[in-house]
C-alpha atoms as a printed R data frame, in Angstrom:
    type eleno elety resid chain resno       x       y       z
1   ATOM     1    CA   UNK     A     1 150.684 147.756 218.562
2   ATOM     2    CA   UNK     A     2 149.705 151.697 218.536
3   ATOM     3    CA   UNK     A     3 152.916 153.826 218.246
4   ATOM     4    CA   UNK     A     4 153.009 156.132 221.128
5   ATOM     5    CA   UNK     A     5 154.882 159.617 221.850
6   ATOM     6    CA   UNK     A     6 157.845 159.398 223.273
7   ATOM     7    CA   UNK     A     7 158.036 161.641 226.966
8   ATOM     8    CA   UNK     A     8 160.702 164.086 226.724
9   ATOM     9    CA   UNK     A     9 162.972 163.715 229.968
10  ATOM    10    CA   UNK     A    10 165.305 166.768 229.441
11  ATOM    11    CA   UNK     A    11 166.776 168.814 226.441
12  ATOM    12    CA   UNK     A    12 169.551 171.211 226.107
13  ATOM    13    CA   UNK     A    13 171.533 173.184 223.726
14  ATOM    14    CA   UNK     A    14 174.733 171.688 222.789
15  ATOM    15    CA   UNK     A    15 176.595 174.218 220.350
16  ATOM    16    CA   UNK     A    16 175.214 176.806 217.773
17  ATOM    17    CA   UNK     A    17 176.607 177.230 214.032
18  ATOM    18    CA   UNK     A    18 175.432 179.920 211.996
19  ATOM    19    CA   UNK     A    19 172.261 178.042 209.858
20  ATOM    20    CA   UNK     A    20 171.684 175.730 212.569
21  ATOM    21    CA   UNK     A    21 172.149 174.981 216.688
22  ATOM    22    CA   UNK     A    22 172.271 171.164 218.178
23  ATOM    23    CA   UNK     A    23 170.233 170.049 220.511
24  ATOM    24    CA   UNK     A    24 170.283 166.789 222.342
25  ATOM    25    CA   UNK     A    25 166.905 165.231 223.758
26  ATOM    26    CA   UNK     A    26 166.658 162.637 226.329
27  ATOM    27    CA   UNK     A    27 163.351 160.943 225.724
28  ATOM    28    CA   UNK     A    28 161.814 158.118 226.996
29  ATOM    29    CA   UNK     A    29 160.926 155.359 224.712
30  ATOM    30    CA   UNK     A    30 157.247 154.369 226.105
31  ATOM    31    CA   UNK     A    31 157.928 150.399 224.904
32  ATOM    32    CA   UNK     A    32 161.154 149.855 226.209
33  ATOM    33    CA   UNK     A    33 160.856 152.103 229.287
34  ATOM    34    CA   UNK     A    34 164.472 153.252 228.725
35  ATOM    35    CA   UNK     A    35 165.738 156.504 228.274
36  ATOM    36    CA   UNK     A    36 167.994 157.282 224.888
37  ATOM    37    CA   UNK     A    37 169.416 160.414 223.635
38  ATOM    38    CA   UNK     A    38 168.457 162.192 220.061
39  ATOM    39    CA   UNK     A    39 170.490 164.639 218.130
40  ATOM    40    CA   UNK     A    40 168.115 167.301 216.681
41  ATOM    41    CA   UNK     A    41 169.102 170.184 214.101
42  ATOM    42    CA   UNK     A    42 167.218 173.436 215.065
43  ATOM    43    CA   UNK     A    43 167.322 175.407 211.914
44  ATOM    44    CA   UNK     A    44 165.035 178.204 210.765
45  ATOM    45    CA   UNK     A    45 161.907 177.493 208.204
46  ATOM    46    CA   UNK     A    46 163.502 177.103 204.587
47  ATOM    47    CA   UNK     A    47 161.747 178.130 201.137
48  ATOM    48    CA   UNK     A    48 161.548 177.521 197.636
49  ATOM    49    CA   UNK     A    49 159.815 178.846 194.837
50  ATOM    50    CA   UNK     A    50 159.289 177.456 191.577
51  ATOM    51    CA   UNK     A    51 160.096 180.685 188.870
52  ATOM    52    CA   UNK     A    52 158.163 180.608 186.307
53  ATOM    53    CA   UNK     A    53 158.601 183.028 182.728
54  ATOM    54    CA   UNK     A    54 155.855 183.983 180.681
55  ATOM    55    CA   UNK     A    55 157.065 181.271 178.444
56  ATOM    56    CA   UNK     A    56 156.406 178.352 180.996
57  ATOM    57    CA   UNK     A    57 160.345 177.967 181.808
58  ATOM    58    CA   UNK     A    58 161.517 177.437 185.030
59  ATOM    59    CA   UNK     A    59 164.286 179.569 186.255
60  ATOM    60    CA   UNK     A    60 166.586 176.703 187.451
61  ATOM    61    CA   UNK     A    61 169.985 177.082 189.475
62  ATOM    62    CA   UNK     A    62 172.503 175.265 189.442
63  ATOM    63    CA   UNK     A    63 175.550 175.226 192.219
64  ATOM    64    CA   UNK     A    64 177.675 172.985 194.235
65  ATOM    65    CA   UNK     A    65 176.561 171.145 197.341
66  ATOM    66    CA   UNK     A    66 179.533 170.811 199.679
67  ATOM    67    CA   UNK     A    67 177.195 167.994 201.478
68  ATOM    68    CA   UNK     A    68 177.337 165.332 198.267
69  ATOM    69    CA   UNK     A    69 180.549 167.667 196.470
70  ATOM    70    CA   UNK     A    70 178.259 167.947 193.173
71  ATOM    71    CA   UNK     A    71 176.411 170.540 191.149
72  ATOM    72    CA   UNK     A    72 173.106 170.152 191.654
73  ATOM    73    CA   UNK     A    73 170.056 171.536 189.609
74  ATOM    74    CA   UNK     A    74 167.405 173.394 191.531
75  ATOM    75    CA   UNK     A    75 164.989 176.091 191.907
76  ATOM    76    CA   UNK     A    76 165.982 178.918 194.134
77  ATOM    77    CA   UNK     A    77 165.492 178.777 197.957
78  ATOM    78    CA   UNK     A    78 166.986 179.476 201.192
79  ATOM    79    CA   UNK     A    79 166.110 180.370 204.588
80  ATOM    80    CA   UNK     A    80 163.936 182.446 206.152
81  ATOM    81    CA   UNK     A    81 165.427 185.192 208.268
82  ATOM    82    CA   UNK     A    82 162.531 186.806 209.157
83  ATOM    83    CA   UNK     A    83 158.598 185.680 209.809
84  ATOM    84    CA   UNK     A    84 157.605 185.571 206.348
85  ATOM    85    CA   UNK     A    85 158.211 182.935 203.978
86  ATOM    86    CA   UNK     A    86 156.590 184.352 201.135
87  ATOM    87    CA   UNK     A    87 158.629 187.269 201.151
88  ATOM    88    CA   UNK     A    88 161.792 185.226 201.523
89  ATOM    89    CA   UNK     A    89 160.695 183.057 198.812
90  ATOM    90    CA   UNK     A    90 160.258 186.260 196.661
91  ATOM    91    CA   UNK     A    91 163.579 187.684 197.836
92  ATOM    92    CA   UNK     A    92 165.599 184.578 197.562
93  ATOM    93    CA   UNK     A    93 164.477 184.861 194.030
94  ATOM    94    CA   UNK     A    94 165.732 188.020 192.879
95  ATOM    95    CA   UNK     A    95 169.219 187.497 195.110
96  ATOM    96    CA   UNK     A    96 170.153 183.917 193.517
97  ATOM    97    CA   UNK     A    97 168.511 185.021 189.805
98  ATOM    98    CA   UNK     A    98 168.290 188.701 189.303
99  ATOM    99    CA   UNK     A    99 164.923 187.321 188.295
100 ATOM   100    CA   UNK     A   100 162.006 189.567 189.893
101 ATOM   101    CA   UNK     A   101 158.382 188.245 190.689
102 ATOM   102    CA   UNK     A   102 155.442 190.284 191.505
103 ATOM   103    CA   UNK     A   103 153.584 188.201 194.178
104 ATOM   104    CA   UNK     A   104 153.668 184.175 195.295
105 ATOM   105    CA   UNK     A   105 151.572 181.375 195.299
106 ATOM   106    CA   UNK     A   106 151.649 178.741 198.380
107 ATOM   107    CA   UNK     A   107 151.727 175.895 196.895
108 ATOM   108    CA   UNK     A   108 152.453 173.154 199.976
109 ATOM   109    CA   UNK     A   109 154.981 172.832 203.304
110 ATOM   110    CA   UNK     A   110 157.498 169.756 203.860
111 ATOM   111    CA   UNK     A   111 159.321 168.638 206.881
112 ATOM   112    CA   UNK     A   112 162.559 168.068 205.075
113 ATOM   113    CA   UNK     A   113 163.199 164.938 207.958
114 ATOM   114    CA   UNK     A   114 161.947 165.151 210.728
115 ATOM   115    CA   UNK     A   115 164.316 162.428 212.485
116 ATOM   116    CA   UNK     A   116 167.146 165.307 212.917
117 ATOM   117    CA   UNK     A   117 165.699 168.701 211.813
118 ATOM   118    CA   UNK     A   118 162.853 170.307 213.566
119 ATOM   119    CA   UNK     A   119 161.775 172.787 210.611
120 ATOM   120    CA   UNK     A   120 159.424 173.269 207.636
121 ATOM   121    CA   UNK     A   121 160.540 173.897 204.035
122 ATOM   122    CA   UNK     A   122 157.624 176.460 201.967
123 ATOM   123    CA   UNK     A   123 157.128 176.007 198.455
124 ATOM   124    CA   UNK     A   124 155.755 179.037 196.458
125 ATOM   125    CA   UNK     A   125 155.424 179.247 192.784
126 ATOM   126    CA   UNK     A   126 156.089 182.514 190.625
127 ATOM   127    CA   UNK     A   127 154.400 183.217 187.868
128 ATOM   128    CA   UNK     A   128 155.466 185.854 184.816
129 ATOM   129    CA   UNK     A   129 159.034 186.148 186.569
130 ATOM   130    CA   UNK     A   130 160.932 189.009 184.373
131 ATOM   131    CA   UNK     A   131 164.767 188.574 184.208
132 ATOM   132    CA   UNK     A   132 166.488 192.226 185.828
133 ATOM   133    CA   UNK     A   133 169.850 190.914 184.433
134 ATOM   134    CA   UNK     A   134 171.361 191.578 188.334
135 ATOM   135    CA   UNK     A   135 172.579 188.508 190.566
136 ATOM   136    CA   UNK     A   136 172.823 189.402 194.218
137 ATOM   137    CA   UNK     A   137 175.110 186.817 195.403
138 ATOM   138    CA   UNK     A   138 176.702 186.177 198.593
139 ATOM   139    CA   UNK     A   139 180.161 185.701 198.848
140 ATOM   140    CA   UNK     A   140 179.727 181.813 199.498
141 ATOM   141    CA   UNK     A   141 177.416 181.474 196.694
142 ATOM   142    CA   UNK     A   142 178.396 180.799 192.642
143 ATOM   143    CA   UNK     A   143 175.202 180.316 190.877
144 ATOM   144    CA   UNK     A   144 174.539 179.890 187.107
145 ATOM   145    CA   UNK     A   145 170.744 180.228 185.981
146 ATOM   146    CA   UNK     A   146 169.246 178.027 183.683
147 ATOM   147    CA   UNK     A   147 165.872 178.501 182.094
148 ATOM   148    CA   UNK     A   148 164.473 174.570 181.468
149 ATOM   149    CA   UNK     A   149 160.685 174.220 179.953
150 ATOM   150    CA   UNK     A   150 158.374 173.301 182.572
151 ATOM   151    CA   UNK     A   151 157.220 169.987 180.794
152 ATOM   152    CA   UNK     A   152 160.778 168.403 180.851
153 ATOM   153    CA   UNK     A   153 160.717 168.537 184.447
154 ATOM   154    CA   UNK     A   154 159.484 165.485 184.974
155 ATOM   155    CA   UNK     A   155 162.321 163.903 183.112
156 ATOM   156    CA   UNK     A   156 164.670 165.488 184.672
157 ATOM   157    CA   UNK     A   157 163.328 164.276 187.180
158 ATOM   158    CA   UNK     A   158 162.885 160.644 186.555
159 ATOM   159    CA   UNK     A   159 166.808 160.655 184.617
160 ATOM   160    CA   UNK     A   160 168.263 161.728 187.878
161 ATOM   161    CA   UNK     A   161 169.299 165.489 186.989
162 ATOM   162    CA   UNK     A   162 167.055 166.603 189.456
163 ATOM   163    CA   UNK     A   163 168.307 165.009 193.090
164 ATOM   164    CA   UNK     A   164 167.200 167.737 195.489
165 ATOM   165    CA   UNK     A   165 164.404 166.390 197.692
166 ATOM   166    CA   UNK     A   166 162.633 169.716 198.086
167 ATOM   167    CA   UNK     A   167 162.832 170.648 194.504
168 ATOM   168    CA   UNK     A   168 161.323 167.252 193.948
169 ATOM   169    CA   UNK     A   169 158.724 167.970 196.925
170 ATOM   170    CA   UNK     A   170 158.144 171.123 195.276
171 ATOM   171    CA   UNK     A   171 157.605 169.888 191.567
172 ATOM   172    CA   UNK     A   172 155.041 166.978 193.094
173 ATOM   173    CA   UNK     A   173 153.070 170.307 194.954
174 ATOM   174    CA   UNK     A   174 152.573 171.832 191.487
175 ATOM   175    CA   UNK     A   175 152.088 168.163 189.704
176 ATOM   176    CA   UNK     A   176 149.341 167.838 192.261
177 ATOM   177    CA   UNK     A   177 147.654 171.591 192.691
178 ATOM   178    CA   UNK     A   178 148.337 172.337 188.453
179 ATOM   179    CA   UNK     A   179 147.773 168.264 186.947
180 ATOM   180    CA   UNK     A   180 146.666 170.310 183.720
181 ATOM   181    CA   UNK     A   181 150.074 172.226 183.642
182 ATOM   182    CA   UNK     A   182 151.834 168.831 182.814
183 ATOM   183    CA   UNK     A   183 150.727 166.351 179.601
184 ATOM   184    CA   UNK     A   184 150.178 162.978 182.190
């Protein structure tokens, strides 16, 4: 059997929340012939970028998730507020690190899932980040920064100190794009 799209038979806005709105779809399922409704999250694109220091570190964070109620390690990120995740990559950088990077390199886009979210997640990596000693933190935000050697990433990764399924996304661009950066 060939999986077919489903036709959409109405969608509306249900309520809107400051990083995301909820939408409900009614879509028709083209085996069954029956309609059922879906519960999307609209959210703007999302970015991370992978720091790196002269010395090959990575310029890890590390602050509690409300979702699982843990500290979690990762690289910085956020959303992007306006059309340009490169620059939000860049800026989310600095904000969450005091860490400053010159330019950006794409290095791949994710749909973190597309069975309830309808964005993309940007991964850029940073190279020769310089440290500016200057957090610009939000008011909901309490970060620590970490500097980790890039080769013991992939133990972190594989011990389960590194949950975070876009920092993981993000470390398998660079395994992928940089297989010489990484003693496999």
């Amino acid at each position: 059997m060939m999986v077919k799209p489903w036709t959409l038979l109405k969608s509306k806005k249900d309520k809107s929340y400051r990083v995301f709105d909820l939408r409900i779809d009614t879509a028709l399922s083209p085996r069954t012939n029956k309609a059922y409704n879906f519960y999307i999250l609209e959210s703007s694109p999302w970015v991370n970028i992978i720091p790196l220091t002269k010395d090959n570190d990575v310029v890890f964070i590390r602050q509690y998730r409300h979702g699982i109620r843990e500290i979690t390690l990762e690289i910085p990120g956020g959303l992007v507020e306006e059309n340009d995740p490169k620059d939000a990559a860049i800026r989310e950088l600095f904000e969450e690190t005091g860490y400053v990077a010159n330019d950006a390199e794409f290095l791949g886009k994710v749909h973190p899932n597309p069975a309830i979210l309808n964005n993309e997640c940007f991964t850029y990596i940073a190279t020769d980040v310089k440290n500016s000693k200057k957090q610009h933190l939000d008011e909901k935000e309490d970060i620590s920064v970490e500097l980790i050697p890039l080769k013991k990433v992939p133990s972190l990764i594989k011990s389960g100190e590194i949950t975070h399924s876009l920092v993981i996304c993000a470390f398998t661009f660079l395994f992928l794009k940089y297989p010489s950066m990484f003693n496999f």
